[in-house]
C-alpha positions in Angstrom: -19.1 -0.1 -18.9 -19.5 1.8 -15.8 -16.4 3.6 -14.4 -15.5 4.8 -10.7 -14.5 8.5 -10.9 -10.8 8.9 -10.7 -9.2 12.0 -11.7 -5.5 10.8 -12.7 -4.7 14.0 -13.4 -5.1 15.1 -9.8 -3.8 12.2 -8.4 -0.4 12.9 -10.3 -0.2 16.7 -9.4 -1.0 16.2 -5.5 1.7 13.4 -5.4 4.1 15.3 -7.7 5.6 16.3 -4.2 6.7 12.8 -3.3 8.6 12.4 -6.2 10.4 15.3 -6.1 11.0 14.5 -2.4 11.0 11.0 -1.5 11.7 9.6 -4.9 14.0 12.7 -6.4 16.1 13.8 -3.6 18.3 12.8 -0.6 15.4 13.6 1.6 15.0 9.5 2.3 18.0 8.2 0.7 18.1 6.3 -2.7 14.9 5.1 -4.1 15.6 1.3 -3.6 16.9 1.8 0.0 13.0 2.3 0.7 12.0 -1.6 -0.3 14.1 -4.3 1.8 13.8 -6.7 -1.7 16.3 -4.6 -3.2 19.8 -4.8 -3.8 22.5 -2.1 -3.0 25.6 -3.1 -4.2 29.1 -1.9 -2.6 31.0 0.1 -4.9 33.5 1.7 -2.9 34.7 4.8 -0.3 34.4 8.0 -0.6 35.0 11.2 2.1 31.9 11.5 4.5 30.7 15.3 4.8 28.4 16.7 7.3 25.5 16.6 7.4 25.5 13.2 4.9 24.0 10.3 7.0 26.5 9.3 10.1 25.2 5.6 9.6 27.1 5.3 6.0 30.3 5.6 8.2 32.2 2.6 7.9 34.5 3.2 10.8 37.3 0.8 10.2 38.1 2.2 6.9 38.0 5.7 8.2 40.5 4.7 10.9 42.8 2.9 8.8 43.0 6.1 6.1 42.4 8.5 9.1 39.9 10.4 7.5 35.9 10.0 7.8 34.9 7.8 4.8 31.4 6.2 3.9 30.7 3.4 2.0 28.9 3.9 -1.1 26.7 1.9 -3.3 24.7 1.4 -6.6 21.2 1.0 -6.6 19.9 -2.4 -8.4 17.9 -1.4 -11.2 14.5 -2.9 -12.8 12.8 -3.9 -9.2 9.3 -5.9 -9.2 6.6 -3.9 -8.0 3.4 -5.8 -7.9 -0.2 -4.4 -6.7 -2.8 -7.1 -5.0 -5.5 -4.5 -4.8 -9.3 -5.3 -3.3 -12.2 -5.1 -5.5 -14.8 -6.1 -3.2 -18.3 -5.0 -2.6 -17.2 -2.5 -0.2 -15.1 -0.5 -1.8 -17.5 0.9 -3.3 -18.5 3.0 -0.4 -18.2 6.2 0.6 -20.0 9.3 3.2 -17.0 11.4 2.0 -16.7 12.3 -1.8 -14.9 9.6 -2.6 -15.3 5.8 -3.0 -13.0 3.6 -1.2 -12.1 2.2 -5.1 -11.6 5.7 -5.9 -9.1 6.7 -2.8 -7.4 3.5 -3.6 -7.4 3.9 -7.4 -5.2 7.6 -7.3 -3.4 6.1 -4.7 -2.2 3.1 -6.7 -1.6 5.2 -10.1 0.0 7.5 -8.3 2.5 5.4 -6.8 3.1 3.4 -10.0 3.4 6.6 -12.2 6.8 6.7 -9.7 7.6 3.5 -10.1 8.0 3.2 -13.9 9.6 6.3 -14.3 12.5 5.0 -12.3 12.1 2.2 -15.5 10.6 -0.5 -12.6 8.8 -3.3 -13.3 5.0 -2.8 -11.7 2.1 -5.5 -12.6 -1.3 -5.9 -10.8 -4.3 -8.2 -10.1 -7.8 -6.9 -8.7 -9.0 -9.7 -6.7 -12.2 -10.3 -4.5 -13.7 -14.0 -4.2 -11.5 -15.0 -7.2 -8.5 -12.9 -9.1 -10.9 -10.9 -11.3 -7.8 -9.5 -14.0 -3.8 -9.6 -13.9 -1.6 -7.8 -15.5 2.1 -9.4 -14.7 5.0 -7.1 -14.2 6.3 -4.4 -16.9 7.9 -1.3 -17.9 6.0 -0.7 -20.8 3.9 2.7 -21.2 0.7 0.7 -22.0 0.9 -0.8 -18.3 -0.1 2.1 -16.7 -3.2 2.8 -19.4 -4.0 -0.8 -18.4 -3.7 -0.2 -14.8 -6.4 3.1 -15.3 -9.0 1.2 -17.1 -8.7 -1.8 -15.0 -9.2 -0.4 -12.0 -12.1 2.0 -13.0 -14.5 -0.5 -13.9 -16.7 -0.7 -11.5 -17.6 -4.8 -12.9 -14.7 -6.2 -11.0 -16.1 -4.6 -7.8 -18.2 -7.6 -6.3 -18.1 -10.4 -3.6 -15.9 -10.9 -0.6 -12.3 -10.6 0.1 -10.8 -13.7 -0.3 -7.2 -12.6 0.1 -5.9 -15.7 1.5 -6.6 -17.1 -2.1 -4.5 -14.0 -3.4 -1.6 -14.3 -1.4 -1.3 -17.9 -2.4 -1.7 -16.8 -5.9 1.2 -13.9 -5.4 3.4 -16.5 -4.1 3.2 -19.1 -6.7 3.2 -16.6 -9.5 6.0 -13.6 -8.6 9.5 -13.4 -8.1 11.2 -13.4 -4.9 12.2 -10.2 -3.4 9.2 -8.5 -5.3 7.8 -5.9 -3.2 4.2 -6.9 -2.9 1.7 -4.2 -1.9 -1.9 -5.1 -0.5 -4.3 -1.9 -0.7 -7.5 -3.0 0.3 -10.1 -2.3 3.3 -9.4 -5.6 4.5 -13.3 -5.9 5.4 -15.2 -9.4 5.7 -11.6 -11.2 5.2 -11.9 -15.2 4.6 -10.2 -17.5 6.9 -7.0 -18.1 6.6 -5.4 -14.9 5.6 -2.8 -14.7 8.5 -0.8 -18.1 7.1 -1.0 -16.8 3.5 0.9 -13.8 4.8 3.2 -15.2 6.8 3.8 -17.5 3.8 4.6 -14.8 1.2 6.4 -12.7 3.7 8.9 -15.2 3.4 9.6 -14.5 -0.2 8.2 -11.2 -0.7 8.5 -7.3 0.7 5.2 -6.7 1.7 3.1 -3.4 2.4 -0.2 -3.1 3.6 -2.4 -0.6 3.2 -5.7 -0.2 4.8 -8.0 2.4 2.7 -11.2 3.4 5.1 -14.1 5.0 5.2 -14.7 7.2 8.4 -17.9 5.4 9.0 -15.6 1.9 9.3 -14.1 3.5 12.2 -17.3 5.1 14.1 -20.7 5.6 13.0 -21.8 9.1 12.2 -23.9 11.3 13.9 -27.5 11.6 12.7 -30.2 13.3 14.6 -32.3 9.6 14.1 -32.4 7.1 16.5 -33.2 4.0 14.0 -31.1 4.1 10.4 -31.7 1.3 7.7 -28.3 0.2 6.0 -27.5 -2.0 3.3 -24.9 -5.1 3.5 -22.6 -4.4 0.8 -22.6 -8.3 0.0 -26.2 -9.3 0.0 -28.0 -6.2 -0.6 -30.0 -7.0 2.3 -31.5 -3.8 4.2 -30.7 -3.8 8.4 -33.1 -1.8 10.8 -30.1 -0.6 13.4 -30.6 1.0 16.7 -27.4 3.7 16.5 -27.3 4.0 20.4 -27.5 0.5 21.4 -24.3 -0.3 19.2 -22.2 2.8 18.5 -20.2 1.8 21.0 -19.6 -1.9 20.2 -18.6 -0.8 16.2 -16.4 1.0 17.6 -14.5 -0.9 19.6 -14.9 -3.7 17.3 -13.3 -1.1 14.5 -10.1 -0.3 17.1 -9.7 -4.0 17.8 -10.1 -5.0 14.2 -7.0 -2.4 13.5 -5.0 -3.5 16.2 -4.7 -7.1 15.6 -4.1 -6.2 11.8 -1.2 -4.4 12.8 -0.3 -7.4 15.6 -0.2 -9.7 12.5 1.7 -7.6 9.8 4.4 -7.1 12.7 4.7 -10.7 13.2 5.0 -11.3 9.4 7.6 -8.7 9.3 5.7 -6.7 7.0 5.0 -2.9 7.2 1.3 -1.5 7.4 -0.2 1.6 6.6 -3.9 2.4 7.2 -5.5 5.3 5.2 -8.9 7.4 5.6 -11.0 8.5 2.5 -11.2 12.0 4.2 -7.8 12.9 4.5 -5.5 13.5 1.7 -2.6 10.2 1.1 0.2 12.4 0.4 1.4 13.2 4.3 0.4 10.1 5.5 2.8 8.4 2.4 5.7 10.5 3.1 5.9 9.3 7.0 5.4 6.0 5.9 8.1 5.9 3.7 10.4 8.3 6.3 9.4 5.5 8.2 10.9 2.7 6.2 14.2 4.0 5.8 14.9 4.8 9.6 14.0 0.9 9.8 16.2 0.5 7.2 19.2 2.1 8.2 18.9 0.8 12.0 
């Protein structure tokens, strides 16, 4: 069995920083506050110090007891964390020193490392033209073993991304309120896909993340006029004049981005595109900073 290169080790020690600070700490509030499928439930009062969070003020209980108190509340436990993750021909590309499966891969172990620690549920399907494994949702240590291996065999990497087919499957197989993340590159997407999101937006939390090569943004720079490239589908080799249609990938790449972000807005989901040359970690931490101002609007 062939198996990309993902070094779990490294993946856990470079992200050991978000759980001591998104996940560990009152940097971002409580853990569940950062998915909107979770649950807080009320428990009570207690006296608001500075510099707590002014938005946990509840103002007509301080007024009544003439003293500052916020509302506090317990975290539902056990939340459904499920991974729809693209295994398609192009993700296994790279002009950095990673694979897009690899980027993806640490990203995704990292993340449900997290997860289970905080004794969550987290389950997983690879899916491309068809739902190639699936792994439902569990605590259980051999999850994340599962997880590894299934991800780093490089025989469930093939064909197109039919994520409209996903989505359906998502919503007729999970629990509502699961928070559902996508991590694909969302290249050479069937029709479709917009209603299937829309559709399990309705029952689902849903995060996207965009995992890209720098040459799906812009094509590099090469002192040759003429460069031969390979479809990532068909195999089938593609004489290309760089000059005549930098410009036009590149645009197309920016518009292509834009309306992603267009449609997740509309489905209220949250998006988060990623680059294979720049490290996750930062751009993880903002995202999730992100999600919790939304939040506590």
């Amino acid at each position: 069995m062939r198996r990309l290169r993902i070094n779990v080790k490294s993946a856990l020690r470079a992200f050991e920083i978000t759980r001591k600070t998104v996940f560990g700490t009152e940097l971002l509030g409580n853990y569940q506050s950062l998915f909107r499928g979770a649950g807080l439930e009320f428990e009570g009062y207690t006296r608001y110090t500075p510099p707590e969070d002014s938005k946990l003020i509840d103002w007509k209980a301080s007024l009544k007891a003439n003293t500052l108190l916020k509302r506090e509340y317990a975290e539902e436990r056990n939340m459904n964390i499920f991974f729809l993750i693209g295994a398609t021909g192009s993700m296994i590309y790279t002009t950095t020193n990673k694979l897009k499966a690899e980027y993806a891969g640490e990203l995704i172990i990292s993340l449900t490392y997290v997860m289970m620690q905080k004794n969550d549920l987290v389950g997983f399907a690879l899916f491309n033209s068809k739902i190639e494994t699936l792994q439902p949702p569990s605590s259980k240590p051999p999850q994340f073993h599962k997880l590894i291996t299934s991800i780093s065999d490089t025989h469930h990497y093939r064909q197109n991304c039919n994520l409209t087919q996903a989505l359906n499957f998502a919503f007729e197989s999970l629990k509502p309120k699961t928070t559902l993340f996508i991590i694909s590159d969302f290249i050479n997407l069937t029709p479709g896909w917009e209603q299937a999101l829309k559709k399990a937006s309705s029952k689902f939390d849903i995060i996207g993340v965009i995992v890209r090569d720098p040459a799906d943004i812009a094509l590099p720079e090469t002192h040759t006029e003429l460069a031969t490239v390979r479809s990532a589908y068909s195999n089938r080799l593609i004489n290309v004049r760089l000059k005549s249609v930098r410009d036009k990938y590149e645009k197309h790449a920016k518009d292509q981005m834009l309306y992603f972000k267009k449609v997740f807005a509309e489905c209220n989901a949250d998006l988060l595109t990623l680059t294979t040359d720049k490290p996750f970690t930062p751009a993880v931490l903002n995202f999730f900073a992100m999600r919790k101002r939304k939040r506590w609007k």
